[in-house]
C-alpha positions as CSV (number, residue, x, y, z in Angstrom):
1,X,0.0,0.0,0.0
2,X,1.2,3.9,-0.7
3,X,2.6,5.2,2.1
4,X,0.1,8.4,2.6
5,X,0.9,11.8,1.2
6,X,-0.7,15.2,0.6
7,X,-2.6,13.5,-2.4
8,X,-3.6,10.7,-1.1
9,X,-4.7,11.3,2.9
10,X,-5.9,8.8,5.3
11,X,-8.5,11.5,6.1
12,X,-11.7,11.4,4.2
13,X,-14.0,14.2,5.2
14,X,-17.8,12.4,5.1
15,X,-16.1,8.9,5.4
16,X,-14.0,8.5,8.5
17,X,-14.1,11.7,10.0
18,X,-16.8,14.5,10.6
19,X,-15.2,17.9,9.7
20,X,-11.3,19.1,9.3
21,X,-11.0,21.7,11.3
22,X,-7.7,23.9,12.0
23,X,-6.0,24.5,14.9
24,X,-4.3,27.3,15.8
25,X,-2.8,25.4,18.7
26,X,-3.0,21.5,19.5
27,X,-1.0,19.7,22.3
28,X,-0.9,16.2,23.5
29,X,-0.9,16.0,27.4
30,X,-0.1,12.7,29.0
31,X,-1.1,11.5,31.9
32,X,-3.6,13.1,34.3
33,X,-1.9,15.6,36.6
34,X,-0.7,17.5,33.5
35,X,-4.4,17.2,31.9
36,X,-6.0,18.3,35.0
37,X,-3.4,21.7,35.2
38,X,-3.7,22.8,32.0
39,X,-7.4,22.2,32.4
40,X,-7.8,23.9,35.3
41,X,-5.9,27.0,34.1
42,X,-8.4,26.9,31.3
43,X,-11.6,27.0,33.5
44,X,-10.1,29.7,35.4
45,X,-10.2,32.1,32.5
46,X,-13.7,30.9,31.1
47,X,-16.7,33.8,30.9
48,X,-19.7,32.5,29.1
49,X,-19.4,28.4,28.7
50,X,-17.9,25.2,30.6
51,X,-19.2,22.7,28.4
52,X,-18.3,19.4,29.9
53,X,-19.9,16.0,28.5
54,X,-18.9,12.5,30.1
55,X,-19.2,8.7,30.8
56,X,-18.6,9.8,34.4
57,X,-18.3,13.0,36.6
58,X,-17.0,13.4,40.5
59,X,-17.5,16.7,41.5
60,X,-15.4,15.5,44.5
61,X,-12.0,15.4,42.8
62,X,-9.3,17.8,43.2
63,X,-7.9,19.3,39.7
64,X,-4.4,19.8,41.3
65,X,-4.7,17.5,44.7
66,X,-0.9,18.7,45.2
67,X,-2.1,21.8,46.8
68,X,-3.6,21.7,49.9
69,X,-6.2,24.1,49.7
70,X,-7.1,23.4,46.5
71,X,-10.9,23.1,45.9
72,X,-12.9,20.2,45.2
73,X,-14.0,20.7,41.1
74,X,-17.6,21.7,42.3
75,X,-17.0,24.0,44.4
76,X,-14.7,25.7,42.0
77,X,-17.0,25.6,39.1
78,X,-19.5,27.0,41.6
79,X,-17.4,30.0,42.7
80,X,-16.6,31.1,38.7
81,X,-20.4,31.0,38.1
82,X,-21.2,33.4,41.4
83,X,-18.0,35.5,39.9
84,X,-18.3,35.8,36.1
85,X,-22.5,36.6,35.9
86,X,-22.5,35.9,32.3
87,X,-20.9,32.3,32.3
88,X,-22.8,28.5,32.4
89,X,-22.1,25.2,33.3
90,X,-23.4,22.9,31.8
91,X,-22.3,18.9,32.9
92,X,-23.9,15.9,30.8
93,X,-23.3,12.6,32.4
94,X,-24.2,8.9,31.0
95,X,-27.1,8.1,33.1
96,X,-26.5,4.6,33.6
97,X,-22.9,6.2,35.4
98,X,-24.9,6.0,38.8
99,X,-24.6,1.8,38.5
100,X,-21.6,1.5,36.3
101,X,-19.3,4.3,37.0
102,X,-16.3,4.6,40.0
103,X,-18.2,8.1,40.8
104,X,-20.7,8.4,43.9
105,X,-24.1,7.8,42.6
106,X,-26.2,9.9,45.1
107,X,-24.8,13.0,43.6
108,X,-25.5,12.4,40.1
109,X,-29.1,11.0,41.1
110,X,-30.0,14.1,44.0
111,X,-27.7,16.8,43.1
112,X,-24.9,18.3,44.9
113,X,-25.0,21.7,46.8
114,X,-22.1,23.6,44.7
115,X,-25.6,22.7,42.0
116,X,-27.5,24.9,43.6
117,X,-27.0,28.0,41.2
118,X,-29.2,28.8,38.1
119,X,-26.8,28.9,36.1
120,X,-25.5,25.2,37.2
121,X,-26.9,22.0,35.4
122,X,-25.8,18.7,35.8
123,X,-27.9,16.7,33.8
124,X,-28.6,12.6,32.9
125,X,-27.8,11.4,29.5
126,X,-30.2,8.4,29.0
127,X,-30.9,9.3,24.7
128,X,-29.0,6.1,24.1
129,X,-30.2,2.5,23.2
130,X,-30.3,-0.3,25.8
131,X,-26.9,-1.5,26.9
132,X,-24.9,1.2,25.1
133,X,-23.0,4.0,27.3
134,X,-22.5,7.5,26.7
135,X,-18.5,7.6,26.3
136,X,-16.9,10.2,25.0
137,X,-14.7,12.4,27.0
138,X,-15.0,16.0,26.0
139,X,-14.2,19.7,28.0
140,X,-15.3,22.5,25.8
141,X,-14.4,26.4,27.4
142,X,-16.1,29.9,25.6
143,X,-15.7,27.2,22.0
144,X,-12.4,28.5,22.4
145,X,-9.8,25.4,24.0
146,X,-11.5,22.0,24.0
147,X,-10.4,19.2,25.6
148,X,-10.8,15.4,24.1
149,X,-9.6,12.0,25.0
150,X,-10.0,9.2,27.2
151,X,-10.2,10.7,30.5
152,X,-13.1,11.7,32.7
153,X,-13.5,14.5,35.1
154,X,-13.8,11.6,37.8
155,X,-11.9,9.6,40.4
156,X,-9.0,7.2,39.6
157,X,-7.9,9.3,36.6
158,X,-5.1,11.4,38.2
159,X,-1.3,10.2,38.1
160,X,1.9,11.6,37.5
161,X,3.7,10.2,34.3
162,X,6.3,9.1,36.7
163,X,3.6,6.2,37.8
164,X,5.5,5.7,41.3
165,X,4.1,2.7,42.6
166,X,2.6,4.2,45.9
167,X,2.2,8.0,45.2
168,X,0.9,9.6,48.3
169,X,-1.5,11.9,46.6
170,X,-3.0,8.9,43.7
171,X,-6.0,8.6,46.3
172,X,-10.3,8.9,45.8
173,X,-11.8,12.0,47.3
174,X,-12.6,9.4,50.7
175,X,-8.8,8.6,51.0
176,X,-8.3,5.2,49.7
177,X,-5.2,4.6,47.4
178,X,-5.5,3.7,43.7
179,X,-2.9,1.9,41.1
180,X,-0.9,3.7,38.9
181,X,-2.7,4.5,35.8
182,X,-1.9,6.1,32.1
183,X,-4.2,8.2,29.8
184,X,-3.7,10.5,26.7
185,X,-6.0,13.8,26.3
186,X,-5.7,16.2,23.6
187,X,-6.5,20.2,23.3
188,X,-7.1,22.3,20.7
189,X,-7.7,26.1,19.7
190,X,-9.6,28.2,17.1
191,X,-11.8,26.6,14.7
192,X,-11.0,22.8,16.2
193,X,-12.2,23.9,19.5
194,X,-15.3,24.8,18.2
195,X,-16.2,22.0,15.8
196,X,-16.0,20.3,19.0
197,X,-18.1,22.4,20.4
198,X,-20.6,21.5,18.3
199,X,-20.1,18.4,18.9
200,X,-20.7,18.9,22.6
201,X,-23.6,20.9,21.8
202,X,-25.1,18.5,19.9
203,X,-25.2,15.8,22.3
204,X,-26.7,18.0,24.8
205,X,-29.3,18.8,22.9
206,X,-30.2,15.2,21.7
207,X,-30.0,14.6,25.8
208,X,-31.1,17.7,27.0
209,X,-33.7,19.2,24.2
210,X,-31.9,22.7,25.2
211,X,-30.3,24.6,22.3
212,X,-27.2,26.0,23.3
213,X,-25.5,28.9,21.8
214,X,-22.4,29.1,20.4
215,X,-19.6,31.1,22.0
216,X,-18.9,34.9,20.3
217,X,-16.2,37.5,21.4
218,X,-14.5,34.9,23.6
219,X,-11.0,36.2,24.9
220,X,-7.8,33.9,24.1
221,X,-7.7,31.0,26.5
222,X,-4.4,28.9,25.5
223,X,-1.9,28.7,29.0
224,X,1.4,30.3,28.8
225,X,3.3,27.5,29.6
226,X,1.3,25.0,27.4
227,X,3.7,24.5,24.3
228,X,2.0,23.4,21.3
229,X,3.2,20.1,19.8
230,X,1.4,21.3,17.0
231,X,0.4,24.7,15.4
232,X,-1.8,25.6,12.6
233,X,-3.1,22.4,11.8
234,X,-5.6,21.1,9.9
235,X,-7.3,18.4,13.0
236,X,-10.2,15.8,12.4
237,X,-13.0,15.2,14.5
238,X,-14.2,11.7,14.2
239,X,-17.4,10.8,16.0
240,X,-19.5,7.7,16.6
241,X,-22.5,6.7,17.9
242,X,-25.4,4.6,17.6
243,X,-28.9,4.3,15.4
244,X,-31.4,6.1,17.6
245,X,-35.0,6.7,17.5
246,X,-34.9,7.8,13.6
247,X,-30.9,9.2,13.4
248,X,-28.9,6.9,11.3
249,X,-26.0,5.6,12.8
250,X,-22.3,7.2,12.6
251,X,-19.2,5.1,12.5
252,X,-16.4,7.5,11.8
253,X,-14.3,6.0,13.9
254,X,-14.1,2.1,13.2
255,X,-13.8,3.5,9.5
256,X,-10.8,6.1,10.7
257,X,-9.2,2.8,12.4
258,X,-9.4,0.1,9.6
259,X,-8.2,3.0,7.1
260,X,-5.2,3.9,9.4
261,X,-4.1,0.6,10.6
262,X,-4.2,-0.1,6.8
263,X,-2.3,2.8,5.6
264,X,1.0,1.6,7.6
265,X,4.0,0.8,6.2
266,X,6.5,0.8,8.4
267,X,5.4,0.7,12.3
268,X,1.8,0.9,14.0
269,X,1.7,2.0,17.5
270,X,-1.3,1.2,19.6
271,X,-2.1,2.0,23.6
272,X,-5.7,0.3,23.8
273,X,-7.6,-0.1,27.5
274,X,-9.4,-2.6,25.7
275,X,-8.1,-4.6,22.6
276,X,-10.9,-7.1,21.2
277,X,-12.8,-6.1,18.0
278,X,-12.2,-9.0,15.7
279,X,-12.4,-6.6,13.1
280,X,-9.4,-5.0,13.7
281,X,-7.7,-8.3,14.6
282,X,-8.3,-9.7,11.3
283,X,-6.5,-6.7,9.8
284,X,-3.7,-6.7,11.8
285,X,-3.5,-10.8,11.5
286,X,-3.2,-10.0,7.8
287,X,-0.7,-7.4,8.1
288,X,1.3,-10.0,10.1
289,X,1.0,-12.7,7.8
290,X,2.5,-10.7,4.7
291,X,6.6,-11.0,4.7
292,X,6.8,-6.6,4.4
293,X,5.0,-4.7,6.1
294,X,4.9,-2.9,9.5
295,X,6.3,-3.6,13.0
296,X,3.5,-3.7,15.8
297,X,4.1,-2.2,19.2
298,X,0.7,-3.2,20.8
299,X,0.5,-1.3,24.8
300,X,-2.4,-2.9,26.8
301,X,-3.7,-3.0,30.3
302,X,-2.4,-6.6,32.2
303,X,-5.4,-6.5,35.0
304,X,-8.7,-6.0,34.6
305,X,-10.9,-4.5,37.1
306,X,-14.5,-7.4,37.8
307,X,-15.3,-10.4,37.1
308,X,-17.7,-9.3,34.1
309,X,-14.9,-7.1,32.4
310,X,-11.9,-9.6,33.2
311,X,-14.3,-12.5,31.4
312,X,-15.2,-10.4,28.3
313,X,-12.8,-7.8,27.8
314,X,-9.5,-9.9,29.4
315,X,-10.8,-13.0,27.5
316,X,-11.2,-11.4,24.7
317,X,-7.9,-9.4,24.5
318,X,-6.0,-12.6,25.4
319,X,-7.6,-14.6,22.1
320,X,-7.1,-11.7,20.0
321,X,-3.1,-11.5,21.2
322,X,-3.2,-14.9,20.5
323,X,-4.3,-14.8,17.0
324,X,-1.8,-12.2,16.4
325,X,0.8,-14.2,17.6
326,X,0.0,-17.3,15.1
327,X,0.0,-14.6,12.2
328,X,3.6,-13.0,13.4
329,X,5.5,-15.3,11.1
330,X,8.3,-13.1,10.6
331,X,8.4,-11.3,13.9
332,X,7.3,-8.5,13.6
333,X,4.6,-8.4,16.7
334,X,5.2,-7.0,20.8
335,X,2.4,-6.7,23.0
336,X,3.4,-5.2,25.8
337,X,1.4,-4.3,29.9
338,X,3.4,-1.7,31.6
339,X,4.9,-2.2,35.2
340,X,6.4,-0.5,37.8
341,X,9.1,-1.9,39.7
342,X,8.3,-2.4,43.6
343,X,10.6,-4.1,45.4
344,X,11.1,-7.5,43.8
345,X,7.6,-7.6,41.9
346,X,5.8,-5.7,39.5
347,X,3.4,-3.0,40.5
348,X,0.9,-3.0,36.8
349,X,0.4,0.2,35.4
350,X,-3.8,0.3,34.3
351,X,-3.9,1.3,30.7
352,X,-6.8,3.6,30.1
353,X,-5.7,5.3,26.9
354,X,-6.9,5.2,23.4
355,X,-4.0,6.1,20.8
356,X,-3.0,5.2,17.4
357,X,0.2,6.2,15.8
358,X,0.6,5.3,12.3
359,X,4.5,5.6,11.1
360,X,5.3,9.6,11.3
361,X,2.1,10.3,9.4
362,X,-1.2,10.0,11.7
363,X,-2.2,10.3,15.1
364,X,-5.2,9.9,17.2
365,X,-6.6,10.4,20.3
366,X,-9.7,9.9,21.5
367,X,-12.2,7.9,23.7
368,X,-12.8,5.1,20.7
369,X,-11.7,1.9,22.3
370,X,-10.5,-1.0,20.1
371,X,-13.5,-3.1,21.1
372,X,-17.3,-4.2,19.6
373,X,-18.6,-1.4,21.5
374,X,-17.2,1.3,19.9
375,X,-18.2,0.2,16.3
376,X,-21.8,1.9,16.6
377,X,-23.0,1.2,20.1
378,X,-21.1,3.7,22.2
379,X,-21.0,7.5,21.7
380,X,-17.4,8.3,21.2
381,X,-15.3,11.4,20.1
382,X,-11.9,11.5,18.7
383,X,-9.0,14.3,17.1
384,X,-6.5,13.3,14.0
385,X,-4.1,14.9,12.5
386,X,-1.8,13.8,9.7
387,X,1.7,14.1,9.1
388,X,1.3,16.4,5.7
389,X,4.5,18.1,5.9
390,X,8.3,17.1,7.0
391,X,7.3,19.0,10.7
392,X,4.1,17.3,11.6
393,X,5.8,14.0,10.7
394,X,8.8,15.0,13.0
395,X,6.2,15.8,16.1
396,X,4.1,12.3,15.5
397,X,7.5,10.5,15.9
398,X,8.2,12.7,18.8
399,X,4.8,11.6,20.2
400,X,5.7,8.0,19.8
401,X,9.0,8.6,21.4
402,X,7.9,10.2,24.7
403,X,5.3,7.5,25.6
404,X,7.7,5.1,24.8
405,X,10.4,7.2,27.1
406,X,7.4,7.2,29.6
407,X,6.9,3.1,29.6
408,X,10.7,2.4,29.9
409,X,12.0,5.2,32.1
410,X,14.4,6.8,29.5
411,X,14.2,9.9,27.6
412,X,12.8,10.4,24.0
413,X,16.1,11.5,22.6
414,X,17.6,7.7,24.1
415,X,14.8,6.0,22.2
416,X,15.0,7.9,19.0
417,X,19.0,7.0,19.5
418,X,18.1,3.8,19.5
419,X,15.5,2.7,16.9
420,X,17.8,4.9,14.9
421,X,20.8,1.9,15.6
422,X,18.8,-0.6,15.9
423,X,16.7,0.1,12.2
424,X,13.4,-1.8,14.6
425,X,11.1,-0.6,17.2
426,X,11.0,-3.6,18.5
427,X,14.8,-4.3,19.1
428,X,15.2,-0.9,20.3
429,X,12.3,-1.7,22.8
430,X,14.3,-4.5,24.3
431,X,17.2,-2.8,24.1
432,X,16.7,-0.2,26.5
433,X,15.8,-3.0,28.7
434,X,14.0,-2.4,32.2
435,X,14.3,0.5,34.3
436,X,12.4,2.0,37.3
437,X,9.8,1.8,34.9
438,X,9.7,-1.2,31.6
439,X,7.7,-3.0,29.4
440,X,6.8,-6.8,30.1
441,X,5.4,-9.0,27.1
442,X,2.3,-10.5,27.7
443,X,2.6,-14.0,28.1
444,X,1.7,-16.8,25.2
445,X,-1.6,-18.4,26.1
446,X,-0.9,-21.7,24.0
447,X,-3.9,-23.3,22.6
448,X,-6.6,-20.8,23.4
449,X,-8.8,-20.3,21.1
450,X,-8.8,-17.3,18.8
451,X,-12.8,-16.6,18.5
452,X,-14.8,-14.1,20.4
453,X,-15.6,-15.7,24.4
454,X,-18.8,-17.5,23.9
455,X,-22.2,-14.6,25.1
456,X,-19.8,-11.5,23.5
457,X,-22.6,-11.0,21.4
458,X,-24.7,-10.2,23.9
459,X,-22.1,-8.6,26.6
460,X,-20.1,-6.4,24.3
461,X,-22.4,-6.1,21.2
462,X,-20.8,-3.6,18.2
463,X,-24.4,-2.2,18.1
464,X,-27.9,-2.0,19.5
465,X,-29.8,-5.4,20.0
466,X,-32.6,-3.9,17.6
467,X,-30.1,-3.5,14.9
468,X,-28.0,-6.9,16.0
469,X,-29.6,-10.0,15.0
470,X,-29.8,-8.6,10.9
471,X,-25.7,-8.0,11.0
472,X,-24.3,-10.2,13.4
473,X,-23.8,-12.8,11.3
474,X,-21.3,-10.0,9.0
475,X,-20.1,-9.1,12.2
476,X,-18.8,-12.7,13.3
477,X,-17.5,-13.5,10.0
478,X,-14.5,-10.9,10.6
């Protein structure tokens, strides 16, 4: 296949992505503390809109729980509405969060005091079919910065990108400790920000039935310290979610996926929280299978949280691996769970991200998991950009480098030294060996079988029931 190029992009307006929008500013920020501060810096300047849409929302966590006196997140969204008399929050939560979600319920289903303000909503998203969840992750401010990615505004999101094994302040808002855990969020300025904006605004109005105005006059909003990975960029906003009561489905994103993956030539990067559509193990088998094509660094989570999730999801993840691993014929395949060192054992680092690096050329970020759901069950939202010129390319492979350098306790510059030596991901991956921090391959699984855990159809469907029985057989065949 043609490696991409200004002529022929992986981005298809209408087919695998909503709009192209630019940017005058985009940056990557890993790992929740730096999220959270450049996010709270953001809020702090906001004067008309905090648009903030969810699969879960704590009003109870601390943006920047390093500060003592730092207030909890309602209370400070509270005190800029009785300050600024012309701004609104609005919050939109998935409703079944109350059951599902690591939030406290009561709050979502009463209402919390810092509520108490007209100009305040918290509101229930329940405009989806049975079984599927609200999921995307999305902070929109005056339609100027947004904020989009895979983490929440909610407990057990916040670490350092150090992931120390027992951080003193990686606690819930009632004191009890939490694993290390790594996520990937993206912001964006100018006209990005608002096309996901309208995004936001959209789904509140499908929940809702409010129309909300857009944003005019808003002041600039960027932080001073945030530097841009990016600047002036053309970014793509890639959207799914489900056939509902007369809207035709959208699956932007499974098609953004299948056209990435397939675009690679060289190396395909992947952090996945959940790795088990068959769809896009299929494709990846196939890749494998050929004698050229690309190297596959695969970053998963090791442990999974229930009984339910660790049946389903970890089942399905470990047949998947293992049908990758009987296509690697010419080694060409690591998939990898994170660890810290702790002592003599390994302290698991939870993978909650959802990224896609493709060579230097594309990159995404997003709340799109790799699983049945997020075909055209789940509401998701997701940014791209494209390596169109030799800079872009040059930050994408920067990208790649620092969470790499995150994993392995190294620096970027060490692990661009050493793919350049070693001419392979891969070798450079076990190269730089095991620090503080390292990379463990997930074990082989022998003779388990490669197809879906028997009842996936029914616990991790890829759309509503009503629209299942007619495609599930088209579904299964992949």
């Amino acid at each position: 296949m043609q490696k991409p190029s200004p002529d022929r992009p992986i981005l298809k307006k209408g087919h695998n992505c909503w709009r192209i929008a630019p940017a005058k500013r985009a940056a990557v920020l890993i790992d929740g503390a730096n999220y959270y501060a450049q996010l709270d810096k953001v809020i702090r300047g906001a004067q008309k809109s905090i648009l903030i849409i969810g699969w879960d929302f704590d009003a109870g966590v601390k943006l920047l729980p390093e500060q003592p006196d730092y207030p909890k997140l309602g209370d400070l969204l509270r005190s800029l509405v009785e300050e600024r008399p012309l701004l609104e929050v609005r919050v939109l939560v998935w409703s079944v969060a109350v059951l599902q979600a690591p939030s406290a319920p009561l709050p979502l289903l009463l209402g919390a005091p810092w509520e108490d303000h007209p100009r305040a909503q918290v509101r229930l998203d329940r405009e989806h079919p049975l079984y599927g969840a609200h999921h995307q992750k999305i902070v929109c401010v005056d339609d100027t910065v947004a904020f989009v990615g895979g983490m929440d505004l909610t407990i057990r999101r916040w670490d350092t990108t150090e992931h120390l094994a027992d951080h003193p302040l990686r606690k819930d808002p009632d004191g009890v400790p939490y694993p290390p855990v790594h996520d990937v969020q993206m912001a964006v300025e100018g006209e990005a920000a608002r096309a996901v904006s309208d995004v936001a605004r959209e789904r509140w109005h499908r929940a809702i039935g409010e129309n909300v105005p857009p944003v005019t006059g808003a002041a600039d909003l960027w932080p001073d310290d945030l530097q841009p990975d990016f600047t002036d960029t053309p970014v793509a906003v890639v959207r799914t979610f489900a056939s509902w009561k007369g809207s035709p489905e959208v699956t932007e994103g499974m098609a953004l996926t299948i056209d990435a993956l397939s675009a690679a030539n060289r190396s395909i990067y992947i952090e996945a929280q959940y790795l088990t559509a068959p769809r896009v193990g299929k494709l990846l088998a196939e890749s494998l299978a050929r004698p050229h094509g690309p190297e596959i660094v695969i970053i998963v989570r090791r442990l999974f949280t229930g009984k339910m999730e660790g049946f389903v999801m970890g089942g399905n993840q470990k047949r998947l691996v293992q049908r990758l691993r009987r296509a690697d014929r010419y080694g060409r395949l690591g998939v990898y769970y994170p660890v810290v060192l702790r002592g003599a054992g390994d302290c698991p680092v939870i993978i909650h991200s959802k990224i896609i690096i493709v060579d230097d050329d594309f990159v995404r970020v997003g709340s799109s998991n790799l699983n049945n759901r997020s075909i055209a069950l789940d509401t998701e939202c997701d940014l791209a950009i494209e390596g169109s010129d030799d800079e872009r390319r040059r930050t994408i492979a920067g990208l790649r480098e620092r969470l790499i350098a995150e994993h392995l306790d190294t620096t970027p510059q060490a692990v661009r030294d050493t793919v350049a030596a070693e001419g392979s991901l891969l070798r450079a991956i076990e190269r730089l060996g095991c620090n503080r921090r390292c990379l463990r391959l997930i074990p082989d699984f022998g003779k388990l079988p490669t197809r879906p855990v028997f009842g996936t159809w029914l616990l991790d469907p890829p759309r509503p029931f009503f629209l299942f029985q007619r495609k599930r057989a088209k579904h299964d065949a992949g």
